[in-house]
C-alpha positions as CSV (number, residue, x, y, z in Angstrom):
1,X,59.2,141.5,69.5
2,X,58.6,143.8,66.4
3,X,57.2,141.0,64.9
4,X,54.8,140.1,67.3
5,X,53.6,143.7,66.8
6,X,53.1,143.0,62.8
7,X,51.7,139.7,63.3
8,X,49.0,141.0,66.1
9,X,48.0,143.5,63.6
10,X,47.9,140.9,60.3
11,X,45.3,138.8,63.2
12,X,43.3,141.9,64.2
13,X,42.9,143.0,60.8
14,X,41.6,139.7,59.3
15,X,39.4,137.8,62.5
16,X,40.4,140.2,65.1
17,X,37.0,142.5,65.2
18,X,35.0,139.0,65.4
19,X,36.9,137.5,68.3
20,X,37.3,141.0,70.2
21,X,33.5,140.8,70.1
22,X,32.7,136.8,70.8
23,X,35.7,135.9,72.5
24,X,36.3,138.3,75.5
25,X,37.6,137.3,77.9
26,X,38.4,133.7,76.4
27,X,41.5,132.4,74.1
28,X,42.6,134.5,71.6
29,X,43.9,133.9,68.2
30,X,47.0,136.0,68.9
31,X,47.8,133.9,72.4
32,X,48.0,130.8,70.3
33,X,50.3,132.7,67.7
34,X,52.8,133.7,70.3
35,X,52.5,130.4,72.0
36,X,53.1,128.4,68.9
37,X,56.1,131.3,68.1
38,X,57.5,130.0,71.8
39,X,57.3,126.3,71.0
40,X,59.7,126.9,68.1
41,X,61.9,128.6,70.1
42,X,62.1,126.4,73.1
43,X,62.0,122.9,70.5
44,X,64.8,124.1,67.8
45,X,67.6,121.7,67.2
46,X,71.2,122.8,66.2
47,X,71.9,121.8,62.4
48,X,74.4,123.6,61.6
49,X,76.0,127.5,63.2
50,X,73.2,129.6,61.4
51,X,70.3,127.2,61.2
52,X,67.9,125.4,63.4
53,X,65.4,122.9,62.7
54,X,61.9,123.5,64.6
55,X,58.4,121.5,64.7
56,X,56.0,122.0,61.5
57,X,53.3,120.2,63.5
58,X,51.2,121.7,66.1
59,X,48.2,120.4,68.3
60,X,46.2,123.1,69.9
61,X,44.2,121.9,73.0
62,X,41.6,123.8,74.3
63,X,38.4,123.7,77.1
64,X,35.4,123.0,75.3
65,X,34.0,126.5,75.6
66,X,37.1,127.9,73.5
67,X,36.9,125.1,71.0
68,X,33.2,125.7,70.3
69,X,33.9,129.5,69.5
70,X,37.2,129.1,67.8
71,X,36.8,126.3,65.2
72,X,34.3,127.5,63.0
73,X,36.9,130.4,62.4
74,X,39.6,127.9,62.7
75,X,40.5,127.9,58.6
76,X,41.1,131.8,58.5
77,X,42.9,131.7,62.4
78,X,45.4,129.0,61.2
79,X,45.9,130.1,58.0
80,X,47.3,133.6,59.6
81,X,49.2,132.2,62.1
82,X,50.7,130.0,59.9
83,X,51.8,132.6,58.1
84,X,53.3,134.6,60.9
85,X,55.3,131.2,62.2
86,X,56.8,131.2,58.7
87,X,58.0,135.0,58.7
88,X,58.7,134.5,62.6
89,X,61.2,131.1,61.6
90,X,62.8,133.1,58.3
91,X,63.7,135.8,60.8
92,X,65.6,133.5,63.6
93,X,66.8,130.9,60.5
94,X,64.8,128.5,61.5
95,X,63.6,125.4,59.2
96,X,60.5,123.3,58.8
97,X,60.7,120.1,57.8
98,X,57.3,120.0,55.8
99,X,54.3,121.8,55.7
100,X,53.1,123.3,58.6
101,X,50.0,121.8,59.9
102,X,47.7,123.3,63.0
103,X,44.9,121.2,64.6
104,X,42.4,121.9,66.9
105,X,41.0,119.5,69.8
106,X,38.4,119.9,72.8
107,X,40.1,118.7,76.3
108,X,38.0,118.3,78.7
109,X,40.1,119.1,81.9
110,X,41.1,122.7,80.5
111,X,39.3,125.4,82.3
112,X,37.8,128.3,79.6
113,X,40.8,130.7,79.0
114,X,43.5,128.3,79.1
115,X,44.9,125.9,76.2
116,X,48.1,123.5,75.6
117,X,50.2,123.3,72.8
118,X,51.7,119.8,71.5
119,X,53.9,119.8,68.6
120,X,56.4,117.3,66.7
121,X,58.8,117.4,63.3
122,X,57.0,115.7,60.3
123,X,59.3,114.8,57.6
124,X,58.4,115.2,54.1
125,X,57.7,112.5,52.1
126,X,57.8,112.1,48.8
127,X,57.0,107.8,48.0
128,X,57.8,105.8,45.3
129,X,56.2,104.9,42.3
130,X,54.0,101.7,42.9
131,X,51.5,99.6,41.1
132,X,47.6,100.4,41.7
133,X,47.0,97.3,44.0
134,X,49.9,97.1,45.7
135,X,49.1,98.2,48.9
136,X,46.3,95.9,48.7
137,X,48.3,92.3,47.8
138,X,51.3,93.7,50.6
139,X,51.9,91.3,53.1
140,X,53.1,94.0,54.9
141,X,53.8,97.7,54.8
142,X,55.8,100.3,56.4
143,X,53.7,103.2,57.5
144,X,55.9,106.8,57.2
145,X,54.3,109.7,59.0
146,X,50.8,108.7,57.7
147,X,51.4,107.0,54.2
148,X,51.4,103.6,54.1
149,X,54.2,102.0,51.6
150,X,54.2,98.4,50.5
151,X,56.9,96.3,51.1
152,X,57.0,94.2,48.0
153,X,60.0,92.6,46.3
154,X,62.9,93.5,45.5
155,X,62.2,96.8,48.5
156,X,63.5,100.3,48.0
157,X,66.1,102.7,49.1
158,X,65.0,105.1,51.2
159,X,67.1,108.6,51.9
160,X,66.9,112.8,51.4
161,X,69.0,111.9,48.2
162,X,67.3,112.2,44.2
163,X,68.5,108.8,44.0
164,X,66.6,107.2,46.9
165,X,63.3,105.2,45.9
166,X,61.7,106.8,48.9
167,X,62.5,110.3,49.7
168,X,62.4,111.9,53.1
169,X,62.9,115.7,53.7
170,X,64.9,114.9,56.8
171,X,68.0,116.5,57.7
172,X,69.0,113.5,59.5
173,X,68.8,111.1,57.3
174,X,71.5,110.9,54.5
175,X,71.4,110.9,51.0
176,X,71.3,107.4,50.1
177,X,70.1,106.0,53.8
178,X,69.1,102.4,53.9
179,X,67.3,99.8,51.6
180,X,64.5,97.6,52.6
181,X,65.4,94.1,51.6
182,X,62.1,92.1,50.5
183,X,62.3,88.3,49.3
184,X,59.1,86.5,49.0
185,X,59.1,82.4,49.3
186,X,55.7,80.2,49.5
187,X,54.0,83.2,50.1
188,X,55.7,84.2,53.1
189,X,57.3,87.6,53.3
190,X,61.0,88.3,54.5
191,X,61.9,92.0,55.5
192,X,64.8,93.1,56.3
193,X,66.5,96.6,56.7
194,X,70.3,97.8,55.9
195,X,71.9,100.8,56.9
196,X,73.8,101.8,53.6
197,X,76.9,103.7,55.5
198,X,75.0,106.6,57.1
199,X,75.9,109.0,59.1
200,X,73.1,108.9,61.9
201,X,72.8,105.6,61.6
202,X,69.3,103.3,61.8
203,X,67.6,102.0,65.2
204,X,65.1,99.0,65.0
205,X,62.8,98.9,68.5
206,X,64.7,100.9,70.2
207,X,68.0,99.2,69.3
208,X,70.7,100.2,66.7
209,X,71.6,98.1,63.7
210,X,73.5,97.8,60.9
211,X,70.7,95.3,59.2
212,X,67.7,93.9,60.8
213,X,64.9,91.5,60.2
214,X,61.6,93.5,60.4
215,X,58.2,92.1,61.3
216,X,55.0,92.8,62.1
217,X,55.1,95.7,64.4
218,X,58.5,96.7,63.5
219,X,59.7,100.1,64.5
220,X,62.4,102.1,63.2
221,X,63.9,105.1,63.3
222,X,66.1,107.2,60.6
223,X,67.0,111.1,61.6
224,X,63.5,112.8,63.0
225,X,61.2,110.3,61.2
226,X,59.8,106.9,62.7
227,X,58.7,104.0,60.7
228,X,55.8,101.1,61.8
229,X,56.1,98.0,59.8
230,X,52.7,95.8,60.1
231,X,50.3,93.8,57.9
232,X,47.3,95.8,56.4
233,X,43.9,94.9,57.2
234,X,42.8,92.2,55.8
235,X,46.2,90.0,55.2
């Protein structure tokens, strides 16, 4: 746990005089460091003999007490332990799949002194080039982890490939993945996905496919990263 000792230090020496003072007695920046430095251990997933891929996104719950006293320091606090989770994950050979994001939330339930940690893998996406508007004329889109994309003829590949209209930083999803297949007659919209030989395969609601027809409310899911194909507001 040498590390733990340099990261503790890094904390104390930045906010650590502050929260010794306002917080005794009550969550400390340096729990949630070591908690987060756990959740990485106990969520990593095999991708090859020397490396593991862990979560990059983290929800910190806390009693409403803690959260009162914590978030206006919240910027400096997660900007240190993100730091530490990235030295902590070069030393075991861990990998994030994008940026590393930590949020804060009041919970009711939680008594002061106690807090939960949530966390998931968010994929990196990088979309493709669209027209100002689109989004807006779409009869539908497909939402990936927070960005909405329009599904507007002819579609787009999407994969980790250079090649791929739509790029996801996803270990699990191959280089040239599958292609969204969108015909447009009388103004209705036809979606359909098809898996372009992967390795991992595609599954559409819970179901794997080779192609499907997609809808609204739609789900899929390529590697790590899930999909939601619906109709914007306002279609």
């Amino acid at each position: 746990m040498g590390l733990f000792s340099h990261a503790e230090k890094k904390l104390e020496g930045a906010v650590g005089g502050i929260f010794a003072r306002a917080f005794k007695g009550d969550v400390q920046p340096v729990e949630i460091a070591h908690e987060l430095c756990r959740e990485l251990d106990a969520q990593a997933q095999i991708l090859s003999h020397d490396k593991r891929l862990v979560p990059n996104d983290f929800l910190v719950s806390l009693s409403k007490h803690d959260y009162e006293r914590l978030f206006p320091y919240s910027k400096t606090m997660t900007a240190e332990i993100t730091s530490d989770l990235r030295q902590y994950a070069a030393e075991h050979e861990y990998i994030f799949n994008g940026p590393i994001t930590i949020q804060l939330e009041e919970r009711p339930d939680l008594p002061v002194g106690r807090f939960a940690v949530s966390s998931q893998t968010m994929a990196d996406v990088e979309p493709p080039s669209t027209a100002t508007g689109a989004l807006r004329q779409a009869n539908l889109v497909v939402e990936v982890n927070g960005v909405r994309h329009p599904l507007t003829p002819p579609g787009f590949t999407v994969g980790r490939g250079a090649d791929a209209d739509l790029r996801i930083n996803d270990p699990g999803i191959s280089r040239t993945h599958a292609q969204f297949v969108v015909t447009m007659s009388h103004g209705t919209t036809r979606v359909q996905i098809v898996d372009l030989g992967s390795t991992n395969g595609i599954l559409v609601d819970g179901r794997k496919v080779k192609e499907a027809e997609l809808g609204d409310g739609s789900r899929i899911d390529i590697g790590k990263t899930q999909m939601l194909v619906y109709a914007p507001s306002g279609s």
